[in-house]
C-alpha positions in Angstrom: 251.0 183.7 61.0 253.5 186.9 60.3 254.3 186.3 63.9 255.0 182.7 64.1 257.4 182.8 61.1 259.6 186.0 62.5 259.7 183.7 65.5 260.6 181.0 64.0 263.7 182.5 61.9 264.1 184.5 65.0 264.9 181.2 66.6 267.2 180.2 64.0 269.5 182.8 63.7 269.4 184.4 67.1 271.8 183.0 69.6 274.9 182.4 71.4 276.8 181.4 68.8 276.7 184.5 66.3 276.1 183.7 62.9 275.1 186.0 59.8 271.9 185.2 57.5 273.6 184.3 54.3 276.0 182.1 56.7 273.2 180.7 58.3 271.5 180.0 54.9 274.7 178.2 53.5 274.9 176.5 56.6 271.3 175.1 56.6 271.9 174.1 53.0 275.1 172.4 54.2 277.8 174.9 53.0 280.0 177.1 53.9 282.1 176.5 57.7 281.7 173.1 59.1 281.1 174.9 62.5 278.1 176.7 61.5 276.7 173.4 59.2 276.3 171.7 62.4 275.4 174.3 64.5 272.3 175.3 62.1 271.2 171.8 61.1 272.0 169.8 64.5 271.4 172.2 67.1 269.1 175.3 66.1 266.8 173.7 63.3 265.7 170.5 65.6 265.4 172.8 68.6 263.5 175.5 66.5 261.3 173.2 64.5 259.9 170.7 68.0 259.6 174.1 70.0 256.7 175.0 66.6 255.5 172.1 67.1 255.0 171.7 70.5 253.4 175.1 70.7 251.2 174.1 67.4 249.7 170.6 69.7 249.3 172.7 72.7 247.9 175.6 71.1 245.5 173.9 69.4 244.4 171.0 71.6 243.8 174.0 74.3 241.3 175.6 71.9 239.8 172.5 71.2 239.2 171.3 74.8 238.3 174.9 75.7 235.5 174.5 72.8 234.1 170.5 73.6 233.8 171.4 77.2 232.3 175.0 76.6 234.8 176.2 79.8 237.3 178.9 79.0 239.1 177.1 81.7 239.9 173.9 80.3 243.3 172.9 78.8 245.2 170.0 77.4 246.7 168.7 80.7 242.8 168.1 82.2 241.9 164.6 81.0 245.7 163.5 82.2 247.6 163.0 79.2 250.3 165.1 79.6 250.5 164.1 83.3 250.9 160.5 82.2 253.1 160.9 79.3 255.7 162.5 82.1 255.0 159.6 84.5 256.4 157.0 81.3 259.1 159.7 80.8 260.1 159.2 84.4 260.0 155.7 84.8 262.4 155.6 81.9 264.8 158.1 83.6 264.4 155.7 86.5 265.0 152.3 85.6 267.5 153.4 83.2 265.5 152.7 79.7 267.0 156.3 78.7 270.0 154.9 78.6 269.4 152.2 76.4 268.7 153.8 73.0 268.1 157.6 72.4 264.6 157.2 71.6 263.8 155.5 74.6 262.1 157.8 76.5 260.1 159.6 74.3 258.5 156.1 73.0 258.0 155.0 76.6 256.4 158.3 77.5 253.6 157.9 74.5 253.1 154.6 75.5 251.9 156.0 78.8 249.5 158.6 77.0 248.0 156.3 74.8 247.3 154.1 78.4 245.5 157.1 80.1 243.1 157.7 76.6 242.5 154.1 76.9 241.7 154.2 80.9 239.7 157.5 80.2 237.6 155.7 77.5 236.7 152.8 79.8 235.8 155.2 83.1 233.6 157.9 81.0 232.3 155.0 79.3 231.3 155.2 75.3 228.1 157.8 75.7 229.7 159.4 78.7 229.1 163.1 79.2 231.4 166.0 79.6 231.2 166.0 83.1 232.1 162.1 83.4 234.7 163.0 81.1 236.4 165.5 82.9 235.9 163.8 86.2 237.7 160.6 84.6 240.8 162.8 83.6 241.0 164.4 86.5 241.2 160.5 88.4 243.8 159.6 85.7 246.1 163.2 86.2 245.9 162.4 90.0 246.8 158.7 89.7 249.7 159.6 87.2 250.7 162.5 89.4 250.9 160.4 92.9 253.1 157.4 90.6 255.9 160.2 89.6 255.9 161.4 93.2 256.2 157.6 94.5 259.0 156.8 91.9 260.9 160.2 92.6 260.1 159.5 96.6 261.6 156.0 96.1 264.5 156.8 94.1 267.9 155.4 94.9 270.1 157.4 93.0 269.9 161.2 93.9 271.1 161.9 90.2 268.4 160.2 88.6 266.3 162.2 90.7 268.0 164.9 89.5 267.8 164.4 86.0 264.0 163.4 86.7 263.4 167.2 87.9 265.2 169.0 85.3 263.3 167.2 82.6 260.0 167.7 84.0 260.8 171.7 83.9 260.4 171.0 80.1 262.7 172.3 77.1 263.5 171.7 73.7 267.0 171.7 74.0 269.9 169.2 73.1 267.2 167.9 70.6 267.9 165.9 67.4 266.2 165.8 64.0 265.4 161.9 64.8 263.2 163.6 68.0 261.6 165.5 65.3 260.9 162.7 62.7 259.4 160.7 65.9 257.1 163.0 67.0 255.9 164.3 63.5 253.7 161.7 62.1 252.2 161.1 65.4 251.5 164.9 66.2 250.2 165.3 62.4 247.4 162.4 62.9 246.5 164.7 66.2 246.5 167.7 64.4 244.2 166.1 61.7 241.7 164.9 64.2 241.4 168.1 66.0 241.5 170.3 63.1 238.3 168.5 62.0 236.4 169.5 65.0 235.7 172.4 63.7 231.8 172.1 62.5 231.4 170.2 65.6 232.1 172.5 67.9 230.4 175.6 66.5 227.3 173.0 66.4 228.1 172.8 70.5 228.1 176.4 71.3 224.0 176.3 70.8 223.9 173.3 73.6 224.7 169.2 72.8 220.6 168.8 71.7 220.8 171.5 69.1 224.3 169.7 68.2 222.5 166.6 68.3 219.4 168.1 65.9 222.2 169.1 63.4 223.4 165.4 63.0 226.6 166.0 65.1 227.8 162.6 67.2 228.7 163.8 70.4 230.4 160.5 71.3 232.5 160.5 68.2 233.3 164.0 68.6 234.5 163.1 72.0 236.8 160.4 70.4 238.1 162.2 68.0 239.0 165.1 70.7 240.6 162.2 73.0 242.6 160.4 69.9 244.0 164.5 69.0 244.9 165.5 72.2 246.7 162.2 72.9 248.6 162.4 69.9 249.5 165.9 69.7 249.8 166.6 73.4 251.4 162.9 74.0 253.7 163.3 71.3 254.7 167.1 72.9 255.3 165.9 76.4 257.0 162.9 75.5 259.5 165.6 73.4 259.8 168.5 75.6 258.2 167.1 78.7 256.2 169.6 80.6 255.1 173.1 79.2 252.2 174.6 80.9 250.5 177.8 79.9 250.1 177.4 76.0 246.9 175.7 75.7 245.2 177.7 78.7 246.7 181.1 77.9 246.7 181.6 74.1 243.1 180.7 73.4 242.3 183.5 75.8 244.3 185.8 74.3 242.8 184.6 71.0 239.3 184.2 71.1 238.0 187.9 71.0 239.5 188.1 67.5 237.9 184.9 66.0 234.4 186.1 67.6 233.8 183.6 69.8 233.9 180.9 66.8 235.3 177.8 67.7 236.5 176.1 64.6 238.4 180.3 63.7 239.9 179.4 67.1 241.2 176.2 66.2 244.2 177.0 63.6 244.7 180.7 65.1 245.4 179.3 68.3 247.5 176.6 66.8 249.7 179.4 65.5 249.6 181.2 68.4 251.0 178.3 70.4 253.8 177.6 68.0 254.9 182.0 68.2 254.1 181.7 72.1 256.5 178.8 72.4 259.1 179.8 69.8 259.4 183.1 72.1 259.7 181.6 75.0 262.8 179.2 74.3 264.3 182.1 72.3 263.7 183.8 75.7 265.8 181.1 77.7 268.7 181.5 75.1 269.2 185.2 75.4 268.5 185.6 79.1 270.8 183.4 80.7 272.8 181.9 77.7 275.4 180.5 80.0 272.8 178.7 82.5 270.1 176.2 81.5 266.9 178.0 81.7 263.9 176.0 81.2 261.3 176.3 79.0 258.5 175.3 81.2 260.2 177.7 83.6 259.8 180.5 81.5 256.2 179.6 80.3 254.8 179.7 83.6 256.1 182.7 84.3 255.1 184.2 81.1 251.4 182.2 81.1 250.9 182.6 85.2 250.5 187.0 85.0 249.4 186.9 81.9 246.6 184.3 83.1 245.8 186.2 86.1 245.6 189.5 83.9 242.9 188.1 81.6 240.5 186.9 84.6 240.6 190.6 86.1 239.4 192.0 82.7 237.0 189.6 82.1 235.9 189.7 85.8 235.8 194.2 85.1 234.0 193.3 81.4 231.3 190.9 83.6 230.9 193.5 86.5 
């Protein structure tokens, strides 16, 4: 929590443009030099509040996924909705919806994430199991995956192309506080759902009979996971388009300290997405201020060692 608030003010007043605390207060408060007004309220605060919560959605939809499926290796982007919310995102670039409104894109990319919940609902069926479950979001990222290569493949206009690519690197940048009021209420009914997994989940680490025994719904507990993660990692993608990493990495990184307990896991890795995240744009700023690192760029090569150095300790813990 200490962490995710230094990172957050971190993000705030850290940057190219150098501004002082008390300016940066004034300016947030609208006072003080026009400059810095709009630099702290239209630039730093949208940027620094979706880049919390996009790491909050990753962070905790990772844990929860990690806990439903009892696999340490499971993450948001598994049963496709991220994948699909970035196929709506680039259809938009594509036919030129973007260009129509502001909002255009991220609305059209959580269409598309609500459509792969509902396709993943109708394969696994309403008493699927886990496996069915994963095997349907696999079918659905795959599907969604070969549509953005056909509609990049098929692309007329090599700047559409181009603008497709760079967005798909993801980032929270050159974001506005009407991005953040979109993505808000829809990311706060996915944080709700998940959040209330918690009893479930501890119920599933002694098997889906026990669960079962204890009065838990498995196939409302899958619901509920596939309504969160839609919402929170829809919403996310549809903002900041794709950031790998958070929801695999930081539940790793996390778990040994809530002991193993799924619904501890939950909110700590929530936070730990939102610090992890926060970091890593503040990283693209101060590294190469004067080109335009992306976020998803940085993440994966944050998340990829730091993934890799996790399975050799576990693999030396095991042996």
């Amino acid at each position: 929590m200490v962490l995710t608030v230094a990172m957050f003010l971190a993000s705030l007043f850290v940057g190219y443009a150098a501004i002082s605390v008390p300016e940066g207060l004034s300016a947030l408060f609208g006072r003080g030099n026009p400059l810095y007004v709009t630099i702290m309220q239209d630039i730093r605060l949208p940027r620094a509040l979706l880049a919390a919560m996009v790491g909050v959605s990753l962070g905790l939809a990772g844990a929860a996924m990690q806990g439903f499926l009892r696999n340490p290796l499971a993450e948001p982007g598994l049963i496709g909705v991220s994948g699909s919310a970035a196929l709506g995102a680039v259809i938009a670039l594509q036919t030129g919806l973007a260009a129509t409104f502001a909002l255009a894109l991220p609305i059209t990319a959580l269409s598309f994430a609500a459509l792969a919940v509902g396709l993943i609902l109708l394969l696994a069926g309403p008493r699927g199991s886990s496996l069915t479950l994963i095997l349907a979001g696999i079918a659905v990222s795959a599907f969604a995956a070969a549509l953005t290569s056909l509609t990049l493949n098929l692309s007329p206009n090599p700047y559409a192309a181009s603008e497709i690519m760079f967005w798909m690197m993801g980032s929270v940048a050159n974001r506005a506080m009407s991005h953040v009021w979109l993505a808000l209420p829809i990311m706060t009914l996915g944080w709700i759902a998940l959040a209330g997994l918690g009893r479930g989940l501890d119920a599933l680490t002694l098997g889906e009979d026990a669960a079962e025994a204890l009065g838990i719904s498995l196939s409302r507990l899958r619901l509920q996971l596939l309504f969160g993660t839609a919402a929170a990692v829809g919403a996310a993608t549809a903002m900041a388009g794709a950031v790998g990493f958070v929801g695999l990495v930081v539940p790793h990184i996390l778990r040994r300290f809530a002991h193993g307990r799924p619904s501890t896991l939950l909110w700590a890795s929530a936070l730990g997405g939102a610090a992890m995240v926060l970091a890593s744009d503040l990283t693209t700023r101060l590294v190469l201020p004067d080109r335009d690192l992306k976020l998803g760029v940085v993440m994966a090569l944050i998340g990829a060692p730091l993934f890799l150095h996790l399975i050799y300790k576990t693999r030396r813990e095991i042996a």
